[in-house]
Chimera marker file (.cmm) of the C-alpha trace (Angstrom):
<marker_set name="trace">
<marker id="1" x="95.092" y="109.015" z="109.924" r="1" g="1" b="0" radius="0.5"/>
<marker id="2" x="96.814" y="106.492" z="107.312" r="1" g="1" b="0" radius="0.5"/>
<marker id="3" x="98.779" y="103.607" z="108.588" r="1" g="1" b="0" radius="0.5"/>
<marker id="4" x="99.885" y="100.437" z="107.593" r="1" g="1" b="0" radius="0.5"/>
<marker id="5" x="97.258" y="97.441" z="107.812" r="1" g="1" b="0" radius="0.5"/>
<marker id="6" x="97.533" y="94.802" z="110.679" r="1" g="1" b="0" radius="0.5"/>
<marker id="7" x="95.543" y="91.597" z="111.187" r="1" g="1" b="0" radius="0.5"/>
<marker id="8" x="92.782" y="92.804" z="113.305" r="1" g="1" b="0" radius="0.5"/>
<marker id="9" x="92.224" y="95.243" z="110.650" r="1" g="1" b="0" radius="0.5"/>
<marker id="10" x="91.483" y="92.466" z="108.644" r="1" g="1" b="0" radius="0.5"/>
<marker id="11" x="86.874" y="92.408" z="109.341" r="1" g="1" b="0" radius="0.5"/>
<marker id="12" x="86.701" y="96.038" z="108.616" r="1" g="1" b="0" radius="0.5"/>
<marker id="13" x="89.290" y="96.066" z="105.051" r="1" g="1" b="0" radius="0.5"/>
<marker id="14" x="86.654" y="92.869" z="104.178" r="1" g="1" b="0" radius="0.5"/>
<marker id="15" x="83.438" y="94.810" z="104.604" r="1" g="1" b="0" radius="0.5"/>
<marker id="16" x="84.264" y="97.822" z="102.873" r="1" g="1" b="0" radius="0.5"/>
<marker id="17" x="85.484" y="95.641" z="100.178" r="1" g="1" b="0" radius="0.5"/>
<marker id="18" x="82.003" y="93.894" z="100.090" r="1" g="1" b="0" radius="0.5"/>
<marker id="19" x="80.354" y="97.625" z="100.008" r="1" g="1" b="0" radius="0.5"/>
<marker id="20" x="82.959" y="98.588" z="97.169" r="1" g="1" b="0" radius="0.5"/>
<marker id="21" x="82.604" y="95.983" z="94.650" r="1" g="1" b="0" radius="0.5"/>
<marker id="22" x="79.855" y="93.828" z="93.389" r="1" g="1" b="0" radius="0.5"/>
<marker id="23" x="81.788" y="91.315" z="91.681" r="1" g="1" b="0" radius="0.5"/>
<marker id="24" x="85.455" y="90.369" z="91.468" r="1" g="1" b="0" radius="0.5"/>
<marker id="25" x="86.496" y="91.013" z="95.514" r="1" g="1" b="0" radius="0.5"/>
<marker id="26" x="88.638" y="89.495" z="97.234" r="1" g="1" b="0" radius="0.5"/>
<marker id="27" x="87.977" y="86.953" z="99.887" r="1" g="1" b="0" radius="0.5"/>
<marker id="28" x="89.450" y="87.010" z="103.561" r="1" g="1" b="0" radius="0.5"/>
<marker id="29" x="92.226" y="84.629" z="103.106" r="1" g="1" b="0" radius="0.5"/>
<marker id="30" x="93.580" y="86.665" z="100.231" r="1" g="1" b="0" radius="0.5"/>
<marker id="31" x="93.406" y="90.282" z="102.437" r="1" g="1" b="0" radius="0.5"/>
<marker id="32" x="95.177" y="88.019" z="105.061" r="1" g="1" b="0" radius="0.5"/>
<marker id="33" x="97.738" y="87.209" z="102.636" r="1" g="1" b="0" radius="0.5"/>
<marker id="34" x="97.977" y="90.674" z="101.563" r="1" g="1" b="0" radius="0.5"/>
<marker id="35" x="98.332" y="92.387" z="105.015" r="1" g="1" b="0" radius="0.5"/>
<marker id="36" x="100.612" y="89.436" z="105.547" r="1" g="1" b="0" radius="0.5"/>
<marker id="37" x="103.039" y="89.593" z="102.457" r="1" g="1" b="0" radius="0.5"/>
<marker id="38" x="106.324" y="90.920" z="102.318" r="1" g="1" b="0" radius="0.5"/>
<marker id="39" x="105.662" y="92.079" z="99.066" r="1" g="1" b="0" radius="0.5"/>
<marker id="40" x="102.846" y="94.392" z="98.745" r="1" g="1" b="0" radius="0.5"/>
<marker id="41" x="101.811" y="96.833" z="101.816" r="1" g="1" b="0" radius="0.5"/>
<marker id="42" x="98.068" y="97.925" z="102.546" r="1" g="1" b="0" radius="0.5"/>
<marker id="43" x="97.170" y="100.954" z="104.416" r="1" g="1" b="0" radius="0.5"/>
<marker id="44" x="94.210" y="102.143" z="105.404" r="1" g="1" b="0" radius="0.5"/>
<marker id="45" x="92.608" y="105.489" z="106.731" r="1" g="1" b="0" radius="0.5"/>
<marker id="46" x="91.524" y="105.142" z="110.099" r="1" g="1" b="0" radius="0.5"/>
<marker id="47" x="88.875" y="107.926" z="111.626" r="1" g="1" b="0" radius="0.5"/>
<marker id="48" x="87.574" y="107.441" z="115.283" r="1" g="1" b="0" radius="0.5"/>
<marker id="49" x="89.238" y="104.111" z="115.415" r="1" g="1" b="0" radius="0.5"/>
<marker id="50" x="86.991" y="102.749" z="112.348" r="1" g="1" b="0" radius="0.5"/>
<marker id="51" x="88.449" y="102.613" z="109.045" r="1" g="1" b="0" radius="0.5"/>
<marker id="52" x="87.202" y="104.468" z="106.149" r="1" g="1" b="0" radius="0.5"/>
<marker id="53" x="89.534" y="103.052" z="103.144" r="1" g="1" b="0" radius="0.5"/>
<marker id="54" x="92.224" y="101.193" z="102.405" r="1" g="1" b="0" radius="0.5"/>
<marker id="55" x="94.764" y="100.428" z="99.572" r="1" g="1" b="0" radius="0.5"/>
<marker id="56" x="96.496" y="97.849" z="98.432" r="1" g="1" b="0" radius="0.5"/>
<marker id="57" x="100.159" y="97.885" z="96.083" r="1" g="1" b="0" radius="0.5"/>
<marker id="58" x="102.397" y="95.226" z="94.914" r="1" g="1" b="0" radius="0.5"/>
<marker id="59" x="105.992" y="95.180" z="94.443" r="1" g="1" b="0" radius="0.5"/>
<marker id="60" x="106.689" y="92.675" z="92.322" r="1" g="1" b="0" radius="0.5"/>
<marker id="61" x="110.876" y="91.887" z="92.267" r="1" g="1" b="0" radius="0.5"/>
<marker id="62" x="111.318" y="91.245" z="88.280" r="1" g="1" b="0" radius="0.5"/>
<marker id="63" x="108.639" y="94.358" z="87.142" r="1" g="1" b="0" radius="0.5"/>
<marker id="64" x="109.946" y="97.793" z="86.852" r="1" g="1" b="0" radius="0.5"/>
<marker id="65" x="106.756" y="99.099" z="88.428" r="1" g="1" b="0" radius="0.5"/>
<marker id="66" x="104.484" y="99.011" z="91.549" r="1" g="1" b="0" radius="0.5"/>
<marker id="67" x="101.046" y="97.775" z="90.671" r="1" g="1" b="0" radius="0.5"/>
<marker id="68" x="97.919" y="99.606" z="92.804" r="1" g="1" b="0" radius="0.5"/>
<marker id="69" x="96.188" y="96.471" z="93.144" r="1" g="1" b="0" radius="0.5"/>
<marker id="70" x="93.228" y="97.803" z="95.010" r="1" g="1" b="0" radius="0.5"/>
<marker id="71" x="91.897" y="101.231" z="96.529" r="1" g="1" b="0" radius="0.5"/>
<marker id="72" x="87.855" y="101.518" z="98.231" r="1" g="1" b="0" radius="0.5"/>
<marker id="73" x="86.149" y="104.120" z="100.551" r="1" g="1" b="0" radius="0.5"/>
<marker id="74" x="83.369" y="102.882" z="102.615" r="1" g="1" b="0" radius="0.5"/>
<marker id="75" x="80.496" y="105.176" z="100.659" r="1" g="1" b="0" radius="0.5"/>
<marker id="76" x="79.492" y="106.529" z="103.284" r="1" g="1" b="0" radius="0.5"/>
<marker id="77" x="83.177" y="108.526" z="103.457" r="1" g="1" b="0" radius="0.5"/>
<marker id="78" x="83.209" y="109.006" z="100.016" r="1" g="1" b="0" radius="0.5"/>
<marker id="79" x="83.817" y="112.264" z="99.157" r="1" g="1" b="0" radius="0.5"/>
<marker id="80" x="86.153" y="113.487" z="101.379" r="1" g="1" b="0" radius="0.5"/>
<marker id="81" x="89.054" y="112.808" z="99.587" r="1" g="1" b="0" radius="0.5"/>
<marker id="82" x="90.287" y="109.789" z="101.522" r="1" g="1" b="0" radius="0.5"/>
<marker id="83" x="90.731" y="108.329" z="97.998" r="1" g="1" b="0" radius="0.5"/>
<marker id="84" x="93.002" y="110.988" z="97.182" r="1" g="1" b="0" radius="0.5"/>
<marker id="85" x="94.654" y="110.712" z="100.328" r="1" g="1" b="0" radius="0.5"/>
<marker id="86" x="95.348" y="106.964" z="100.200" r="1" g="1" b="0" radius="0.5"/>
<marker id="87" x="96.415" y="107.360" z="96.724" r="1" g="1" b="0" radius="0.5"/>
<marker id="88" x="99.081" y="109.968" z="97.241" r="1" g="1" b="0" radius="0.5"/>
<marker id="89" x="100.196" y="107.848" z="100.474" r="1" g="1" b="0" radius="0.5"/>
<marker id="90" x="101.232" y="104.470" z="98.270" r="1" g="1" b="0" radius="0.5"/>
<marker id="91" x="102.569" y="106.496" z="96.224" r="1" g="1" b="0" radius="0.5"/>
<marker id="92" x="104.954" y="107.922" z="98.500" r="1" g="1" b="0" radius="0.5"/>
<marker id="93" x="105.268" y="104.524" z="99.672" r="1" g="1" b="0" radius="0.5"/>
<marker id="94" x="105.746" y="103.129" z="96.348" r="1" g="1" b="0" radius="0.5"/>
<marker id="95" x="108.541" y="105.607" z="95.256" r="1" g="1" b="0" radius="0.5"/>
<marker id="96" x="110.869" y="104.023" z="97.836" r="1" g="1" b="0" radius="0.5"/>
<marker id="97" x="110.849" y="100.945" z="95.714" r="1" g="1" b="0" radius="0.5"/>
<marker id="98" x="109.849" y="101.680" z="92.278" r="1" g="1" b="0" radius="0.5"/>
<marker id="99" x="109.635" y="104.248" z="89.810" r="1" g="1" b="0" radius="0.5"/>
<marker id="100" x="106.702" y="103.590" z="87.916" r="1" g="1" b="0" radius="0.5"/>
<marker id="101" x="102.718" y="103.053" z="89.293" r="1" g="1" b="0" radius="0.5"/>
<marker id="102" x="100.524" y="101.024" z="87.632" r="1" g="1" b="0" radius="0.5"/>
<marker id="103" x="96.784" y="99.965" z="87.693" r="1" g="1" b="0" radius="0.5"/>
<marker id="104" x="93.918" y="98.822" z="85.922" r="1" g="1" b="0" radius="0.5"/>
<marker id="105" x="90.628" y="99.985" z="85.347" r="1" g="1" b="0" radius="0.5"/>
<marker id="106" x="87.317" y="99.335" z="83.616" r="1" g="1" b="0" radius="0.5"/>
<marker id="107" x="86.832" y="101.304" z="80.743" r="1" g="1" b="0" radius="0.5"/>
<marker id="108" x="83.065" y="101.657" z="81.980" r="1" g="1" b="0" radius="0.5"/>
<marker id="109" x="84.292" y="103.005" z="85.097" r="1" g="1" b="0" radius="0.5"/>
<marker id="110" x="84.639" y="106.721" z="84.017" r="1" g="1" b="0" radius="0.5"/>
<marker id="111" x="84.414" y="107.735" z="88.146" r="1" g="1" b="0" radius="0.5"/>
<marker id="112" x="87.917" y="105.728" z="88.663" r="1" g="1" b="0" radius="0.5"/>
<marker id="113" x="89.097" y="107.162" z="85.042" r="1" g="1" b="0" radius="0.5"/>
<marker id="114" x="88.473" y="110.830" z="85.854" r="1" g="1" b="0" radius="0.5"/>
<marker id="115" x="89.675" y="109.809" z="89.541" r="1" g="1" b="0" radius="0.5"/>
<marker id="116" x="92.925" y="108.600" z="88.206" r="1" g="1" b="0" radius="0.5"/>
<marker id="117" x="93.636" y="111.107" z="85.377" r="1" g="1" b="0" radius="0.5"/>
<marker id="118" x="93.168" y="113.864" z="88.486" r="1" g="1" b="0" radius="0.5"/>
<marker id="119" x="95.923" y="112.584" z="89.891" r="1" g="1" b="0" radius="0.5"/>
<marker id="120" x="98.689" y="112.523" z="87.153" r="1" g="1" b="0" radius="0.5"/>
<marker id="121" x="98.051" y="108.722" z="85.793" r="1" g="1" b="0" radius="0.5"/>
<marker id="122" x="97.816" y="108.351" z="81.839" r="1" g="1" b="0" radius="0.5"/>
<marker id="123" x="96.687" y="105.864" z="79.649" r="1" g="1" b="0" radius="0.5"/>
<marker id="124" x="99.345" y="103.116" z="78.278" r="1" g="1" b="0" radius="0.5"/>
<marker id="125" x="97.489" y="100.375" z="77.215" r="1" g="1" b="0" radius="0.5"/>
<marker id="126" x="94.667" y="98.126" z="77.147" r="1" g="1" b="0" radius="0.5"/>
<marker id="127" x="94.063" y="94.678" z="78.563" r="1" g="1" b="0" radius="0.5"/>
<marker id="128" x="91.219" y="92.104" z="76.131" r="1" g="1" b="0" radius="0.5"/>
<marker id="129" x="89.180" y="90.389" z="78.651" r="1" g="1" b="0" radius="0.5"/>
<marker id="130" x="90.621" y="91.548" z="81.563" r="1" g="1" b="0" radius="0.5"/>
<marker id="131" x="87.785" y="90.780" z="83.963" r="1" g="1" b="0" radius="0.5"/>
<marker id="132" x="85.878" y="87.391" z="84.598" r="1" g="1" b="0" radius="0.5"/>
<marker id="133" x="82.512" y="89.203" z="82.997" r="1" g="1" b="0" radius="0.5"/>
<marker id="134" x="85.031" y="89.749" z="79.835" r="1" g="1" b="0" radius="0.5"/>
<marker id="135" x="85.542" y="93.301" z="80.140" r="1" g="1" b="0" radius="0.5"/>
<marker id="136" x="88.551" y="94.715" z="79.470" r="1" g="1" b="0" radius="0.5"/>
<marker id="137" x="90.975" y="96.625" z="81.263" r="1" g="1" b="0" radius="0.5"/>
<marker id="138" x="92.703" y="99.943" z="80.780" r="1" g="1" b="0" radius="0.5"/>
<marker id="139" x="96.555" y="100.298" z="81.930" r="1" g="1" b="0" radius="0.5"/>
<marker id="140" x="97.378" y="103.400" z="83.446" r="1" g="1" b="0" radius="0.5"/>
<marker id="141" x="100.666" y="104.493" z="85.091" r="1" g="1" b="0" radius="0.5"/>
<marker id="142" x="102.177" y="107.304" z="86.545" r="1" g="1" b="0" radius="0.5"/>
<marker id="143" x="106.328" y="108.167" z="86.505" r="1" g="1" b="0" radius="0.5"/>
<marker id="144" x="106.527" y="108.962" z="90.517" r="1" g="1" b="0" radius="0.5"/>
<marker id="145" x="109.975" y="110.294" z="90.262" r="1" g="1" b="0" radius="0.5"/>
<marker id="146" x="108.106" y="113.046" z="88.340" r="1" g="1" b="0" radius="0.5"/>
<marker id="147" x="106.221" y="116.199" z="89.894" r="1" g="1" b="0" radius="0.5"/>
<marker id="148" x="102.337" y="116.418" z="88.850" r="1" g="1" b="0" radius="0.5"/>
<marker id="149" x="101.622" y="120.032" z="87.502" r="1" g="1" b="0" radius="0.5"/>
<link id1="1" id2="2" r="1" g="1" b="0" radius="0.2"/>
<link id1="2" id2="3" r="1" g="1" b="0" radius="0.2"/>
<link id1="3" id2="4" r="1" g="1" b="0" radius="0.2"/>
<link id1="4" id2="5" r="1" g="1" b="0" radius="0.2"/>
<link id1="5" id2="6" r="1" g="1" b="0" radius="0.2"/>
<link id1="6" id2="7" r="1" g="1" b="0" radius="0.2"/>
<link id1="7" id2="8" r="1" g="1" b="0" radius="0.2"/>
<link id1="8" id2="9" r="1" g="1" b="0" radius="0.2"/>
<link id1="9" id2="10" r="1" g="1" b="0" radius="0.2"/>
<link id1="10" id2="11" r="1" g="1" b="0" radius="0.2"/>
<link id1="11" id2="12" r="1" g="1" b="0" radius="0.2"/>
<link id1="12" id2="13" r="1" g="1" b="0" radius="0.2"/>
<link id1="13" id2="14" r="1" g="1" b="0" radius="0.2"/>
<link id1="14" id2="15" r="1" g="1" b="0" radius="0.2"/>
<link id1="15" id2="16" r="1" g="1" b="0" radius="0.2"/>
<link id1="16" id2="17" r="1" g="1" b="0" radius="0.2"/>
<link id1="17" id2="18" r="1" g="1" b="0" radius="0.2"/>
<link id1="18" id2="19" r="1" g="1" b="0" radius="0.2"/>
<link id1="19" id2="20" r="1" g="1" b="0" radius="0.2"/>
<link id1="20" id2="21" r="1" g="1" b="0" radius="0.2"/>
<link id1="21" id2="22" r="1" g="1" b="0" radius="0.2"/>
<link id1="22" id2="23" r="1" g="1" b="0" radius="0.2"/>
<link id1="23" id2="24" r="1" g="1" b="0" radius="0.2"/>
<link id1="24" id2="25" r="1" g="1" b="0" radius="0.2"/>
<link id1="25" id2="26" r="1" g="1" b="0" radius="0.2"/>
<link id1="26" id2="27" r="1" g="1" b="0" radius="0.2"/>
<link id1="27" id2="28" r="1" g="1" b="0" radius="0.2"/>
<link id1="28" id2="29" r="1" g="1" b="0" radius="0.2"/>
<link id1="29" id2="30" r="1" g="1" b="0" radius="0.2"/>
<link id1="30" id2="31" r="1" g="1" b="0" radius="0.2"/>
<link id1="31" id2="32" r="1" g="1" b="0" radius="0.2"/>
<link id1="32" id2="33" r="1" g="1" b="0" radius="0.2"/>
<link id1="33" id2="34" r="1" g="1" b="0" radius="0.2"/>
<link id1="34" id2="35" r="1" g="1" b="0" radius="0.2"/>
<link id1="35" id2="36" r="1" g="1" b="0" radius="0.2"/>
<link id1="36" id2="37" r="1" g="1" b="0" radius="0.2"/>
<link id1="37" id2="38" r="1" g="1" b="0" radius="0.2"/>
<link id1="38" id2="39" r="1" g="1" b="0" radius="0.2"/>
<link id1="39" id2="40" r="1" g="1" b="0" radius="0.2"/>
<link id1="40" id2="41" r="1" g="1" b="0" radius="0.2"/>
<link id1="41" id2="42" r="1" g="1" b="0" radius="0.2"/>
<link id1="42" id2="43" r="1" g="1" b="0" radius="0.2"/>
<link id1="43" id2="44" r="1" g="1" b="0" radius="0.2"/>
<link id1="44" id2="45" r="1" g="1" b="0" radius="0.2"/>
<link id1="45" id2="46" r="1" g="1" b="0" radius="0.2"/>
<link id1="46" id2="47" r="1" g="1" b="0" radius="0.2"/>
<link id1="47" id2="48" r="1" g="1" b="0" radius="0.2"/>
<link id1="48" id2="49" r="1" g="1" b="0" radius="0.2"/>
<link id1="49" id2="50" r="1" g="1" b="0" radius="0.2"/>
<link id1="50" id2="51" r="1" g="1" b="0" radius="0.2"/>
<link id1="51" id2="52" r="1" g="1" b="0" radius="0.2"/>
<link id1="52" id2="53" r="1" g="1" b="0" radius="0.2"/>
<link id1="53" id2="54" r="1" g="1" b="0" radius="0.2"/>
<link id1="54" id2="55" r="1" g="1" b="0" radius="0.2"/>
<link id1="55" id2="56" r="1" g="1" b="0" radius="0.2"/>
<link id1="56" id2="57" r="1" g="1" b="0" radius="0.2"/>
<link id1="57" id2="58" r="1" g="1" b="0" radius="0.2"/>
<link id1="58" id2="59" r="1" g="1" b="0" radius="0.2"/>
<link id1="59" id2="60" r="1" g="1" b="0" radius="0.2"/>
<link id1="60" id2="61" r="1" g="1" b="0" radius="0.2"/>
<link id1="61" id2="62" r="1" g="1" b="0" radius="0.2"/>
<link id1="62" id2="63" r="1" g="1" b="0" radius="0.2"/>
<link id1="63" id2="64" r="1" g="1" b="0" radius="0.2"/>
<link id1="64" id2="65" r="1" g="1" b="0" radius="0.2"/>
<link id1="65" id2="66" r="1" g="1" b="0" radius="0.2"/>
<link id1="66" id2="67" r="1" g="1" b="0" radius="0.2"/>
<link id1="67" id2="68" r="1" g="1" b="0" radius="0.2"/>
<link id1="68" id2="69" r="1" g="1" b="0" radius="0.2"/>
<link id1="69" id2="70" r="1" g="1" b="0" radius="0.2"/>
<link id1="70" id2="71" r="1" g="1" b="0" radius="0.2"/>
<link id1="71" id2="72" r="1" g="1" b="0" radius="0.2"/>
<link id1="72" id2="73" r="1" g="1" b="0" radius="0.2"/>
<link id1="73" id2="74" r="1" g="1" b="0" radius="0.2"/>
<link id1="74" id2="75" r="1" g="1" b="0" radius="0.2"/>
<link id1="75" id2="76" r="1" g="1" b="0" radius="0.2"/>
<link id1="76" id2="77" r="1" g="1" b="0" radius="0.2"/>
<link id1="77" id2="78" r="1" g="1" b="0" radius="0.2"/>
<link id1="78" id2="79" r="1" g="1" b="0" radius="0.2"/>
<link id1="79" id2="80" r="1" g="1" b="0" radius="0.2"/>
<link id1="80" id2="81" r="1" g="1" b="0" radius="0.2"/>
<link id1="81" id2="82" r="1" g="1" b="0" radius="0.2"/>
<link id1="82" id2="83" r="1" g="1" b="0" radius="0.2"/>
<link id1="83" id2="84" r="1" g="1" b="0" radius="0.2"/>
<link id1="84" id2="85" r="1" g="1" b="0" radius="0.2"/>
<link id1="85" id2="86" r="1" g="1" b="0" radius="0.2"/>
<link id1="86" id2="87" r="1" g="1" b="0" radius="0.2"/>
<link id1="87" id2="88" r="1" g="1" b="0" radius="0.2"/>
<link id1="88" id2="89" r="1" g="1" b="0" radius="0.2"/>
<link id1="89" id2="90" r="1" g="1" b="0" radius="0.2"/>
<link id1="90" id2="91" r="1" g="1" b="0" radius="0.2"/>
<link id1="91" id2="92" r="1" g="1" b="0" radius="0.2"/>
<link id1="92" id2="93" r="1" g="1" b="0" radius="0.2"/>
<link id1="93" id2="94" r="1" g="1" b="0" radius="0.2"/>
<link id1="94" id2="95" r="1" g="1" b="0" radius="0.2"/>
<link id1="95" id2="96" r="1" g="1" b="0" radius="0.2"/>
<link id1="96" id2="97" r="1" g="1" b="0" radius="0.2"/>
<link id1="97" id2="98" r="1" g="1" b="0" radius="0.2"/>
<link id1="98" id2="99" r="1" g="1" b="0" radius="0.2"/>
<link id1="99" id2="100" r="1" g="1" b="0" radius="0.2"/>
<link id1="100" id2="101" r="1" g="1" b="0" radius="0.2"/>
<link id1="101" id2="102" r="1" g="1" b="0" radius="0.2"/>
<link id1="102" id2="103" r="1" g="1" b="0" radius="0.2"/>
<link id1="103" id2="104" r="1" g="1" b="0" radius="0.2"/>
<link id1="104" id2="105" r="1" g="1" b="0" radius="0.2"/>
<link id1="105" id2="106" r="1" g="1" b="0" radius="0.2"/>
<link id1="106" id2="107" r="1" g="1" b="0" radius="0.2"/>
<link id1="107" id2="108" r="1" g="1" b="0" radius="0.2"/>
<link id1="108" id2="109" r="1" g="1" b="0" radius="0.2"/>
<link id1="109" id2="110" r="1" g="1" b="0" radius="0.2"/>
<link id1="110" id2="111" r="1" g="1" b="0" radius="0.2"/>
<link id1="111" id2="112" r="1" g="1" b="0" radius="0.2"/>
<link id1="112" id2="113" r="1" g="1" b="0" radius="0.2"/>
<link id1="113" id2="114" r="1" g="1" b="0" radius="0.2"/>
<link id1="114" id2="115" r="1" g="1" b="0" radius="0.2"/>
<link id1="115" id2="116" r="1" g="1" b="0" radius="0.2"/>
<link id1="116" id2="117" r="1" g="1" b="0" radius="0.2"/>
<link id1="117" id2="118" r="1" g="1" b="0" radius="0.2"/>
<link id1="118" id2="119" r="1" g="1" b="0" radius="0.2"/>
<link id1="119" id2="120" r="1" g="1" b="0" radius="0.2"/>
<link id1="120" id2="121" r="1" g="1" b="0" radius="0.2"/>
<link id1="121" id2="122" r="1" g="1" b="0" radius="0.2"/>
<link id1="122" id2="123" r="1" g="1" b="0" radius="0.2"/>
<link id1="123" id2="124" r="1" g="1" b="0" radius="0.2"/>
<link id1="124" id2="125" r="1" g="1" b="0" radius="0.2"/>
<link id1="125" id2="126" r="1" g="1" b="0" radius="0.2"/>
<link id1="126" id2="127" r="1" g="1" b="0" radius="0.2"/>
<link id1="127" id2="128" r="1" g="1" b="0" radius="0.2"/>
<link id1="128" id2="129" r="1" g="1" b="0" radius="0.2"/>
<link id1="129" id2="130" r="1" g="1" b="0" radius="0.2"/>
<link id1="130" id2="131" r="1" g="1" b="0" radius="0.2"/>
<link id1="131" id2="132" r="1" g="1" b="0" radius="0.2"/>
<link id1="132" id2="133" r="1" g="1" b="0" radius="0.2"/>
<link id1="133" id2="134" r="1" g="1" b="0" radius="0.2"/>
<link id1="134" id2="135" r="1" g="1" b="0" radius="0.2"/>
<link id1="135" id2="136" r="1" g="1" b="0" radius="0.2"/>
<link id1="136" id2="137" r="1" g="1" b="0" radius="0.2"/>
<link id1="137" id2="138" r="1" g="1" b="0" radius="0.2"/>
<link id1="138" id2="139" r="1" g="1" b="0" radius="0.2"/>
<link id1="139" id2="140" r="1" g="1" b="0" radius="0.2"/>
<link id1="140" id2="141" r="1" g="1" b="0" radius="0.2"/>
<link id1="141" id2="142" r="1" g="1" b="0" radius="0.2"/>
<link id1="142" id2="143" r="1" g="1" b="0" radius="0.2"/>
<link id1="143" id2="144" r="1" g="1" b="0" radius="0.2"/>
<link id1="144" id2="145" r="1" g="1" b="0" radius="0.2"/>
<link id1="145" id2="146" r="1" g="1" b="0" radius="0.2"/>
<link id1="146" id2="147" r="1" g="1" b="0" radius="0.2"/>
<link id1="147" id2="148" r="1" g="1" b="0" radius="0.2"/>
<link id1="148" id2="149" r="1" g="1" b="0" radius="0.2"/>
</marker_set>
């Protein structure tokens, strides 16, 4: 089941970011901030009252699109499309405010490249030294007024 964060979600949305990223996560305060601020909404996939994922877009007032700031699956739930599923759900989400979805990704990160070509997203540009190790950053988006043949 997807839902919208809340607060005492907050322990379980930390450790799977911990088991999702080795570098660059985000700290407690921040998620708190997140789950907290009027302008972005998490959601996460819940399963026998534990969540599996969650994802994380911002709706910034003076950009024309939403920005998928984060999206992790505990691995041991990867691959059963919970990405997918939490993907499709901020978009739907997203479409109610914006018409455009953005994101980055590492360009070493083929899995999240094939992951978000799958699922309708093109390439529009490229960030220089995007991330603190000085890797850059590929710009995808997606039109979500659009259907995805």
């Amino acid at each position: 089941m997807i839902r919208e964060a809340k607060i005492n979600d907050l322990d379980q949305i930390f450790m799977i970011e911990r088991m999702s990223f080795l570098s660059e996560r985000f700290s407690k305060d921040c998620l708190r901030y997140l789950i907290n601020k009027a302008k972005s909404k998490v959601i996460v996939y819940e399963r026998h009252k534990n969540l599996c994922g969650y994802a994380i877009t911002l709706f910034h007032t003076k950009r024309c699109h939403a920005r998928l700031y984060s999206i992790a699956v505990r691995p041991s739930d990867r691959g059963y499309q919970i990405g997918s599923e939490l993907l499709k759900k901020s978009e739907q989400i997203a479409v109610l405010y914006k018409h455009q979805m953005q994101l980055e990704v590492r360009p070493s990160n083929m899995r999240a490249i094939r992951f978000y070509k799958g699922h309708g997203y093109k390439q529009v540009g490229l960030k220089m030294n995007y991330y603190q190790d000085g890797e850059g950053a590929y710009i995808f988006s997606k039109d979500l007024r659009c259907k995805q043949v």
